[in-house]
N, C-alpha and C positions, 0 to 999 in steps of 0.2 A: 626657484632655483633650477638646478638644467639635472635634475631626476625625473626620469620620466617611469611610469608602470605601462607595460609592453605586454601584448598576450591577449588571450581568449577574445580574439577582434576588436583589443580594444588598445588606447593608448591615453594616457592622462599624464598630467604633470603633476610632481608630487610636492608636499610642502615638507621643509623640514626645517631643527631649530637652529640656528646658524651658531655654533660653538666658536670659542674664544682664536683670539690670531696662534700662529707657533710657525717659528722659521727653524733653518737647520743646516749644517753643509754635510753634503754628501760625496764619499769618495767614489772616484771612476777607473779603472789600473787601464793604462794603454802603452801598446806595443812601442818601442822603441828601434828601429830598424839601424844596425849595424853599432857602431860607438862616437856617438857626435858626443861634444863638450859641452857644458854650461849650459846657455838658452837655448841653443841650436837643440838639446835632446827636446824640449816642451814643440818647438816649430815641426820636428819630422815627425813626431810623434804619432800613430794612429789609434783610433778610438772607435766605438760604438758606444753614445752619451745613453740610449736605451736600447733594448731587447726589440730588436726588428727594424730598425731606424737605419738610416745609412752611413757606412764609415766617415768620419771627418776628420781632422788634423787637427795636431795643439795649436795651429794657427788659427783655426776655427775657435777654436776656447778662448783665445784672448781677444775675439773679438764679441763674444756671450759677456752678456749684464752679470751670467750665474758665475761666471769664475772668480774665483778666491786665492789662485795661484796651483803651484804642485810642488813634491819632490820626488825623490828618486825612490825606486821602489825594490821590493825584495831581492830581483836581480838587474845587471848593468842592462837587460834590454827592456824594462820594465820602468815607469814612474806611473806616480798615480795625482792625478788631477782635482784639488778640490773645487764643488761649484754648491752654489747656496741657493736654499729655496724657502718660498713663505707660503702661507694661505691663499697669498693670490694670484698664486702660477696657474697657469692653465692644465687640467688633465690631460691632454696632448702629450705634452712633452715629460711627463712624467709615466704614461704607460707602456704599457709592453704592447709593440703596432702590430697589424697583423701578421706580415710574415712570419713572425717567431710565437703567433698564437699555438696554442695544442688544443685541438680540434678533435670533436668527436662524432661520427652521423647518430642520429636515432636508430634503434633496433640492434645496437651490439651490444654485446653482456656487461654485465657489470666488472667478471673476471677482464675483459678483453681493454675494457675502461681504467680498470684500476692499473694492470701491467704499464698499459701507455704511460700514463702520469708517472709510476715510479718509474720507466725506463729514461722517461724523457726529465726529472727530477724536478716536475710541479707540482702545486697541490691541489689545484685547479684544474680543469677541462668543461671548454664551452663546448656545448650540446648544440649542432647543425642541423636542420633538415633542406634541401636541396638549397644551399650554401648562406639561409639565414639562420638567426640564433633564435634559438625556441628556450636556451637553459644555459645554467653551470651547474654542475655537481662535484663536490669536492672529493678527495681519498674518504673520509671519513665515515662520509653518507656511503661511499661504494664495499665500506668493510661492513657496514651491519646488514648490506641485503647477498643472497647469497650470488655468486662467483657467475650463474646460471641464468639469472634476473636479467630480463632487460635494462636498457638506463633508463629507458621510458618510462619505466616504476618511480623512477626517484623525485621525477618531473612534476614542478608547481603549475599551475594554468595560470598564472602571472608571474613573470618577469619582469625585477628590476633594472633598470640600467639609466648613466649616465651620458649626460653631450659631450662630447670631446674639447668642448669650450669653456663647459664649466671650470670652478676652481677647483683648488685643492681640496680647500677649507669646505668646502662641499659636499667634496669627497668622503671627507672625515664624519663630517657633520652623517653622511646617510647610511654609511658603514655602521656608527654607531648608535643612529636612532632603530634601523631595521635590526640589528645582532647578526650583520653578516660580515663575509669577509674578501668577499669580491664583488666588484661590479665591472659589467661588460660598459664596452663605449661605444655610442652610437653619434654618428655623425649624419644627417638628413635622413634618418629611419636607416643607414648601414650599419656594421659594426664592423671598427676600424682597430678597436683594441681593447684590454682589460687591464684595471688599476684594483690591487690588491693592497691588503692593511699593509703587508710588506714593505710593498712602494712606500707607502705614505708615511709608514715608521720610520724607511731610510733616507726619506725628505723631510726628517725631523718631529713631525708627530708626534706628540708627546702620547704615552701609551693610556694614559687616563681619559684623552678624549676619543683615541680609537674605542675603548670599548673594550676591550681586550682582555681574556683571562691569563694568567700564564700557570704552569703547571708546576706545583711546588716542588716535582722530584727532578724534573730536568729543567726547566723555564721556558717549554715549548707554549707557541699560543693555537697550534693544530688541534681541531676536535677537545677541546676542555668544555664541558661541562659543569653547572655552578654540583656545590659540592651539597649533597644530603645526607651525608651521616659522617660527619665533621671530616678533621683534618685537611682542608682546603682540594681544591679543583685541582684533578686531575685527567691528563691530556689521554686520548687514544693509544699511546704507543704504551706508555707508564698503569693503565690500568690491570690488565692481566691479574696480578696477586688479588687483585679488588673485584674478580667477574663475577662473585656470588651478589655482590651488592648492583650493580651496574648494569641498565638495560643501553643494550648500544645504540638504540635509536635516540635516545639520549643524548648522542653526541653529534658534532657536526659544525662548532665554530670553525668560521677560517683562518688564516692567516693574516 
């Protein structure tokens, strides 16, 4: 399958178990410019189908395999597009490309790591060194080292990551055989983008084959931890009343 393990000079392909089919439609909200009528609002319509990809038009959607239709949306300059996905979409079109990656070099703190990600509202940050990817480190990993810490500390000497070719279902499948919750994408040894459990939950994934815990006080699936001294998994943000019990390096699922 098109996982590959990256790092410490080395590059291999990896095998993983191919988990069950699962399709899904997923909503898109796009601009509506001025007050057209009826079809005419879907035709002037503008969009960004992903995070980094370039603007298109609902003209553009009605000629995608993915569209399922639209309606009108919260306000009159507002509709929102449905388009359907399966296990055998390609990662491509389903990740966040790289211009709207959030990027981090080696050798900045972990404080200066974690601010970006909350500033920028990720929960991810791929780790650069002169403009390849050597890592990701999540918020999670960045709250149990201190503020002060390089991110270099947090850093595996192998690296996972996916082809931009592969499937979804691939996706899913290595998400939930490794227990993570991002992988970067790499296209001819580049990286072009990252596909997170998020994506794939809101292309339908059903939440038992990502792998996924969710957090019984809020239902987040950020940094949850299986649970040892009962009461079910709880997430990083929901822990606090519970820090006598709870070592933070403990946590660290993704999204």
């Amino acid at each position: 399958m098109g996982v590959q393990l990256v790092g410490s000079g080395e590059t291999a392909d990896v095998r993983m178990t191919p988990l069950g089919p699962f399709g899904g439609i997923s909503e898109v909200r796009a601009r509506v410019p001025g007050f057209p009528e009826a079809e005419e609002r879907l035709v002037c319509a503008r969009l960004r189908c992903q995070k980094g990809g370039p603007e298109i038009t609902g003209n553009d959607c009605l000629m995608c395999s993915r569209f399922r239709g639209w309606q009108d949306g919260p306000t009159p300059l507002e509709i929102t597009i449905h388009c359907a996905w399966s296990h055998l979409a390609p990662v491509w079109a389903r990740m966040t490309r790289l211009p709207a990656l959030v990027t981090i070099p080696l050798g900045k703190s972990c404080g200066v790591a974690d601010e970006l990600a909350r500033s920028s509202n990720v929960h991810h940050l791929v780790i650069t060194a002169a403009g390849c990817l050597v890592g990701v480190v999540c918020r999670c990993d960045l709250r149990s080292h201190s503020s002060n810490e390089p991110v270099d500390s947090l850093l595996a000497q192998k690296v996972f990551a996916i082809r931009s070719n592969a499937t979804l279902g691939e996706a899913v499948a290595a998400l939930a055989e490794l227990g993570i919750g991002c992988l970067p994408v790499v296209e001819d040894g580049a990286l072009v983008g990252v596909i997170t459990r998020g994506d794939l939950k809101r292309a339908g994934a059903p939440a038992e084959l990502l792998g996924a815990h969710a957090c019984p006080s809020c239902g987040n699936t950020h940094g949850v931890r299986c649970a040892q001294y009962g009461g079910g998994d709880f997430c990083v943000e929901c822990r606090d009343p519970l820090d006598q019990f709870f070592d933070p390096r403990e946590f660290g699922e993704g999204d």
